[in-house]
TIMARDREN-249394 format. One line per field, with one value per residue: residue number from 0; x, y, z of N, C-alpha, C, O in turn. Coordinates in pm, whole numbers, plus 32768, in hexadecimal, padded with zeros to 4 digits. Layout:
// residues N
nr = c(NUM ...);
n_X = c(X ...);
n_Y = c(Y ...);
n_Z = c(Z ...);
ca_X = c(X ...);
ca_Y = c(Y ...);
ca_Z = c(Z ...);
c_X = c(X ...);
c_Y = c(Y ...);
c_Z = c(Z ...);
o_X = c(X ...);
o_Y = c(Y ...);
o_Z = c(Z ...);
END
This chain:
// residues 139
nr = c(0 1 2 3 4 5 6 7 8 9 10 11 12 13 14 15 16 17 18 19 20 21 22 23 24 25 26 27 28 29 30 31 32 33 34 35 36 37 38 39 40 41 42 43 44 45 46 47 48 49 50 51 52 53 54 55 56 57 58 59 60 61 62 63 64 65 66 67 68 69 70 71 72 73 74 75 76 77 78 79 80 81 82 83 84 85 86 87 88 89 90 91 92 93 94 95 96 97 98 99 100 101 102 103 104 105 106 107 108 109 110 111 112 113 114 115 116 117 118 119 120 121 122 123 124 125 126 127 128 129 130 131 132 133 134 135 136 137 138);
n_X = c(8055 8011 8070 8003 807E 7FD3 7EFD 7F80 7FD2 7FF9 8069 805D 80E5 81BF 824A 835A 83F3 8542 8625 875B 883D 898B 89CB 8952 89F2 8AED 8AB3 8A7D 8B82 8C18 8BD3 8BBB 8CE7 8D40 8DD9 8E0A 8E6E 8DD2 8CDE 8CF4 8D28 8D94 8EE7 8F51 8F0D 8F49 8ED2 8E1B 8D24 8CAF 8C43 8BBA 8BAB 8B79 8A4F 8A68 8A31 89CB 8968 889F 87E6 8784 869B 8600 85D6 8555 8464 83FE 83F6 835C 826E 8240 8273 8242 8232 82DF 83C4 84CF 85FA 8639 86EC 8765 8777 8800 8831 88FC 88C9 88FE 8995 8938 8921 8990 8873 87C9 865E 85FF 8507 84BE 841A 833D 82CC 821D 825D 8226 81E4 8228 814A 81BD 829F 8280 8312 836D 8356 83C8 83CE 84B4 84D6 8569 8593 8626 85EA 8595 8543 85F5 8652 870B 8726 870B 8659 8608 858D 8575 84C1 847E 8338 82CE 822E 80E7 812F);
n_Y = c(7F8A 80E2 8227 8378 84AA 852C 8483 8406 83A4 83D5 82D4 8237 80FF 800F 7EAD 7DCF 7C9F 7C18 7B17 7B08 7A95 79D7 7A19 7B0B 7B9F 7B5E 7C00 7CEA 7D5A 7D34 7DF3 7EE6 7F05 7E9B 7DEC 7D65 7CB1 7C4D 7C12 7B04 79A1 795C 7903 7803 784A 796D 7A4B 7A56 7ABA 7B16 7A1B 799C 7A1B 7B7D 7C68 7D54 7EB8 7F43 7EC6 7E59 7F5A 7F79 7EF0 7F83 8060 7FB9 7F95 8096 80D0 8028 801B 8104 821B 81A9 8210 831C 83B0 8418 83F1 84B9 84C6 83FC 8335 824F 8151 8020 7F36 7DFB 7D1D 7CC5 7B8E 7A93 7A0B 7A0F 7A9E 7BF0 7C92 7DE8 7F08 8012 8150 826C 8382 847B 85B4 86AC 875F 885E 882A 875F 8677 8560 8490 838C 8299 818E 8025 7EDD 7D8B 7C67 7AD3 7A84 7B2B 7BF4 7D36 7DDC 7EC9 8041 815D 8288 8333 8404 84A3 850E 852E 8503 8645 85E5 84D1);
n_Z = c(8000 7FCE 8059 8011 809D 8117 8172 8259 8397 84CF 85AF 852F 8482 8410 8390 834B 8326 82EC 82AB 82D7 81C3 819A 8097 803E 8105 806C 7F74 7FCE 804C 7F77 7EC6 7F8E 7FB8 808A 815A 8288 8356 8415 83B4 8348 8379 8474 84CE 8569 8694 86C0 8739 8830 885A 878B 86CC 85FA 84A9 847A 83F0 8361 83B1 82ED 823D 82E6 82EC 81D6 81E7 82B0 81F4 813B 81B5 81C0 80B2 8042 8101 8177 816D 809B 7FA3 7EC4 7F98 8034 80D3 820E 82F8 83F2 850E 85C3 8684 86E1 8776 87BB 870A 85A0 853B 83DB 8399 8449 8492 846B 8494 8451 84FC 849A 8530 8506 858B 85AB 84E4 8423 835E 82A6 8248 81F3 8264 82EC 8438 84BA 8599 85BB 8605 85FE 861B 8688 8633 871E 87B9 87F3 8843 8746 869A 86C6 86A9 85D8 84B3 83C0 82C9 816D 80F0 7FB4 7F0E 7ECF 7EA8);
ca_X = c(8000 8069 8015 8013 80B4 7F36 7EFB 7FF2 7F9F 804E 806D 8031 8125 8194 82AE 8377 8419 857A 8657 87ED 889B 89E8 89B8 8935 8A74 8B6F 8A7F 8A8C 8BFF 8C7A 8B9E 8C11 8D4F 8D5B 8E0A 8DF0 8E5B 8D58 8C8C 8D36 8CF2 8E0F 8F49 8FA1 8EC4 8F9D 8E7A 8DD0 8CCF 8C91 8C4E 8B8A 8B95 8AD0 8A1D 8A80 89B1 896C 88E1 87FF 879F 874C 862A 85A3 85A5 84F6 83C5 83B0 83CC 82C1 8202 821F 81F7 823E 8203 8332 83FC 8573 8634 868F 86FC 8754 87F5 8807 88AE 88EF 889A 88F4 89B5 8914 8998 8960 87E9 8768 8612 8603 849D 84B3 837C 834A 827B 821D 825D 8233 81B6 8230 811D 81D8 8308 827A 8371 82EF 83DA 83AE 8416 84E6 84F6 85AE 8592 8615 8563 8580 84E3 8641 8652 87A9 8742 868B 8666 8596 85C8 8526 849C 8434 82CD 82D6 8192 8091 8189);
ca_Y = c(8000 8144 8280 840A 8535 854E 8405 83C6 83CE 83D5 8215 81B7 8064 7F94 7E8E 7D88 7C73 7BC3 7A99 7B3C 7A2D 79DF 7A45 7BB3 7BDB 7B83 7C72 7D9C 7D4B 7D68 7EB9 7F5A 7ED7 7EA0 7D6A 7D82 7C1A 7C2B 7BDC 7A95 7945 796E 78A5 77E6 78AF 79DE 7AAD 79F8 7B20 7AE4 797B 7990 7A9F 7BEB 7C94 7DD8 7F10 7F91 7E68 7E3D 7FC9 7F6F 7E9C 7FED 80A8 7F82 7FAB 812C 80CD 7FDC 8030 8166 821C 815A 8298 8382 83F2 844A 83F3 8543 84BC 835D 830D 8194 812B 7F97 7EDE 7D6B 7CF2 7C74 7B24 7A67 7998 7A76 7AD7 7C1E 7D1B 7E74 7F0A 807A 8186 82E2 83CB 853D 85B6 8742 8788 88D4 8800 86AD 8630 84F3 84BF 82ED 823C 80F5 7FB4 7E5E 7D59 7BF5 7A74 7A85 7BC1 7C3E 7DFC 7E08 7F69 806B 81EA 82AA 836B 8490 846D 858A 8503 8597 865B 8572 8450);
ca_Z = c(8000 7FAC 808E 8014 8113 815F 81D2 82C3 8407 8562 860D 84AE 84A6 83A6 83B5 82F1 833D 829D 82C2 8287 8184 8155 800A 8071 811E 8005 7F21 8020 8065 7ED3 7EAA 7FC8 7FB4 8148 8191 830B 837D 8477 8372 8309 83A8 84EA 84A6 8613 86D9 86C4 87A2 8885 8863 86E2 86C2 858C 844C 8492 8397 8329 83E7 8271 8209 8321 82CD 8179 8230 82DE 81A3 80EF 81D7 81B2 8029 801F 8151 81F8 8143 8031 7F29 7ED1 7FE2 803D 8166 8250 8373 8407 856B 85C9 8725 86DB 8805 8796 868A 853A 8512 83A0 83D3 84AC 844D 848C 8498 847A 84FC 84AA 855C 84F7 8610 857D 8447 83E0 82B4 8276 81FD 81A1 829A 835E 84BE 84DA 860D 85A8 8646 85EB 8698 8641 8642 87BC 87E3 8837 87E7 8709 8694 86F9 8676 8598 8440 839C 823D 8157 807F 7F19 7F18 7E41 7EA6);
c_X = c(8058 8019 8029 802C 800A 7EEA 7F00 7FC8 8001 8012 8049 80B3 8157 823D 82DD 83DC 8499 85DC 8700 8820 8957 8A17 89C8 899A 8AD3 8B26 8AC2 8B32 8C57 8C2E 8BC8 8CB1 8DAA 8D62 8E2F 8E19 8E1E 8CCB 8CBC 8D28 8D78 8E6E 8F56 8F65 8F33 8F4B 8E2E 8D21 8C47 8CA8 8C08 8BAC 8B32 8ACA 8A40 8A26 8971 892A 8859 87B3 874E 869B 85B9 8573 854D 846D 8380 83B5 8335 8252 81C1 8274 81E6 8209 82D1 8354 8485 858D 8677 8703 8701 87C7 87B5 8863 88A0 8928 88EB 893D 894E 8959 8938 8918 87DE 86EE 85D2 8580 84C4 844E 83A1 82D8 826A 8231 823D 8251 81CC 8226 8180 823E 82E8 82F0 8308 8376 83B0 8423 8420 84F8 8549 85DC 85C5 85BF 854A 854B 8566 8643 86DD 87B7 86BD 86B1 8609 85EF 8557 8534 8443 83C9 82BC 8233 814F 80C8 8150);
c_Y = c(807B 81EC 8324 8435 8505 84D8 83AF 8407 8396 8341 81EF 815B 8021 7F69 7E26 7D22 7C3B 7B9B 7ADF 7ADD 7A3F 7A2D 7AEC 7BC5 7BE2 7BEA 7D06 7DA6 7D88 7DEE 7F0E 7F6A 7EDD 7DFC 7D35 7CD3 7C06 7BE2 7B6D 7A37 7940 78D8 7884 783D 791E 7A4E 7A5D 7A59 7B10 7A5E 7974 7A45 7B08 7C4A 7D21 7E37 7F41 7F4E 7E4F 7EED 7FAE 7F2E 7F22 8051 8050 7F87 8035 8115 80A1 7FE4 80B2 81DA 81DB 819E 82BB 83D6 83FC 8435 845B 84EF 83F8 838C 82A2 8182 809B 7F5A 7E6D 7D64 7CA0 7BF6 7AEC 79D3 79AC 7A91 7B53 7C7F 7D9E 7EB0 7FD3 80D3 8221 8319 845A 8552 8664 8742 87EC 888A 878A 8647 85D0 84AE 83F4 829B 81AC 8091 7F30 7E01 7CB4 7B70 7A7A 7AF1 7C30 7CEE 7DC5 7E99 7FA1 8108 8258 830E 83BF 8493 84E3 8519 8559 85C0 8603 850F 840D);
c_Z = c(8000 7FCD 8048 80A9 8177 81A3 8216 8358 846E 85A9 858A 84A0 8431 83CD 8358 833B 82D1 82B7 828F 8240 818E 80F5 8001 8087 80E0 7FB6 7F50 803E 7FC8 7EE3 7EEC 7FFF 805E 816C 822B 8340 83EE 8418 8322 8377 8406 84F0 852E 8654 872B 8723 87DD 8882 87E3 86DE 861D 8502 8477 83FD 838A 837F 8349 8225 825A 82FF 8278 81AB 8241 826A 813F 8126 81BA 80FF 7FF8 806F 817E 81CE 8092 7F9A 7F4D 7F10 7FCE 80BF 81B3 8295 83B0 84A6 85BA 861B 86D6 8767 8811 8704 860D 851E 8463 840D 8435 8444 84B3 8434 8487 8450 850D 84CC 8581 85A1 85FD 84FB 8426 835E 8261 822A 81CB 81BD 8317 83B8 8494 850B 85E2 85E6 860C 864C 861E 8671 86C1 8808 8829 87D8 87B5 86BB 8694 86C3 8637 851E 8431 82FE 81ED 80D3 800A 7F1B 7E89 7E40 7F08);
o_X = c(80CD 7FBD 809C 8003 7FED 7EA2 7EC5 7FA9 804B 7F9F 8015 8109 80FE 8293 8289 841D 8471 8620 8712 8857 8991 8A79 8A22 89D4 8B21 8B6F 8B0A 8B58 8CAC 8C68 8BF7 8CE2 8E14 8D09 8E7A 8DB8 8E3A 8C73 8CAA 8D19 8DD6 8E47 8F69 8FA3 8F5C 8F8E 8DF7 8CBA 8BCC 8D18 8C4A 8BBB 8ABB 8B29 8A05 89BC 88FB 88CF 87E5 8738 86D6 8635 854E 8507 8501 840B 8309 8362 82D6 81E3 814D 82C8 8190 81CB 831F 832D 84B4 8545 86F1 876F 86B3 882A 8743 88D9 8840 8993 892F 8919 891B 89C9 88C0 893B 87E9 86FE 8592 8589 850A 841C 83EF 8271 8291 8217 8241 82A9 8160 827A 8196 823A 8330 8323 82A8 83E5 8365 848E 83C2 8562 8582 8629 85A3 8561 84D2 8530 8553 8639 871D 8821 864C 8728 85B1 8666 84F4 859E 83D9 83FA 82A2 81D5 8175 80AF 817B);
o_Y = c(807E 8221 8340 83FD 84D6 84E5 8344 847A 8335 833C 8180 81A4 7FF6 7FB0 7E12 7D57 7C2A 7BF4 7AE4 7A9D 7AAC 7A77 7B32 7C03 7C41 7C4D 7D5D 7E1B 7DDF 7E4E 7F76 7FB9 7F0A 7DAE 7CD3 7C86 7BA0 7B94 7B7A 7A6F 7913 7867 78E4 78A6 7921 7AA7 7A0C 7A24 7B06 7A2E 7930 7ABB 7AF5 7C68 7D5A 7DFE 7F5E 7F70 7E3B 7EEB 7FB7 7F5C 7F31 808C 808C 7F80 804C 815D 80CF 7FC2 80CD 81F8 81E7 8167 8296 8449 83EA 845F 8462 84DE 839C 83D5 82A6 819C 8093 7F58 7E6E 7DA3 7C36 7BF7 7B08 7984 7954 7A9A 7B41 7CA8 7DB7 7EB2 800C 80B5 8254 82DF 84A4 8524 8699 8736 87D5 88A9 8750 85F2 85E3 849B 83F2 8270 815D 80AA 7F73 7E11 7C98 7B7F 7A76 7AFE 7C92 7D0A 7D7F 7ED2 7F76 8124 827D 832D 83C6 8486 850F 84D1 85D1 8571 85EF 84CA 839D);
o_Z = c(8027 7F8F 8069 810E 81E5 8206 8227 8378 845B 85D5 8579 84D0 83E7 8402 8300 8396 825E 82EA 8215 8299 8188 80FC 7FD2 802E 80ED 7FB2 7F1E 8045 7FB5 7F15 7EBF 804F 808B 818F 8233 8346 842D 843D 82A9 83E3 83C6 850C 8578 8647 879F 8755 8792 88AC 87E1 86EC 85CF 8522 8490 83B5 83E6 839C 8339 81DA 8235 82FC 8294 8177 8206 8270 80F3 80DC 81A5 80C8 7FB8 8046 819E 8222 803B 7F3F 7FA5 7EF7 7F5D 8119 81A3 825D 8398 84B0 85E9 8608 868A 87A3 8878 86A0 8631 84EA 8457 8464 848C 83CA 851A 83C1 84E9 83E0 855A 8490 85EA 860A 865F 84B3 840D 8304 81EA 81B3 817B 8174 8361 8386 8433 84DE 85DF 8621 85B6 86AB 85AB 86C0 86DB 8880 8870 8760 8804 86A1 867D 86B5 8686 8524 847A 82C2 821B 807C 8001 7F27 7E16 7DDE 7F27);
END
């Protein structure tokens, strides 16, 4: 569904759920050319901390901006504003929610304020924040 400026309203909700691959991570790894060996399967448990691969933070973003694409408002916007504490590591096969929730709507700018959540299968928070999103008028 796909909302106009004008039909966005303040606790409106929408959320998405998805599963991180392997796969995802070599993708997001060649493009942003961030070879981080935290994100590589831990040779001899070199961290006792990191036992498994974690997922990139800008891949799990991509997640939050796929719900405001397709959901929320799922019309033609622009990203102002983003700040994202991470709680919890993303590990690959995690299935990870991110549930988003208007908080403040300034008509004059067609800027919409939405409180972020992410939570993974265990209901654990791994990020939490909110972003600020300008709606193209008629978008």
């Amino acid at each position: 569904m796909s909302y106009t400026h004008s039909e966005l309203g303040i606790g409106q909700t929408a959320r998405l759920e998805r599963v991180f691959t392997e796969d995802d991570l070599r993708k997001c790894n060649e493009l942003t050319r961030d070879f981080n060996p935290l994100y590589e399967r831990p040779q001899d448990g070199w961290d006792k901390n990191f036992t498994k691969p974690i997922v990139p933070g800008l891949l799990v973003e991509g997640l939050i901006s796929q719900v405001i694409t397709d959901k929320l408002p799922g019309s033609a916007c622009l990203l102002l504003q983003k700040e994202l504490i991470y709680y919890h590591p993303v590990h690959v096969g995690d299935a990870i929610t991110a549930e988003l929730l208007i908080m403040d709507i300034n008509h004059e700018r067609n800027w919409v304020t939405i409180k972020v959540t992410c939570f993974n299968q265990n209901e654990t928070e791994v990020i939490k924040g909110q972003v600020v999103i300008y709606v193209l008028p008629g978008g």
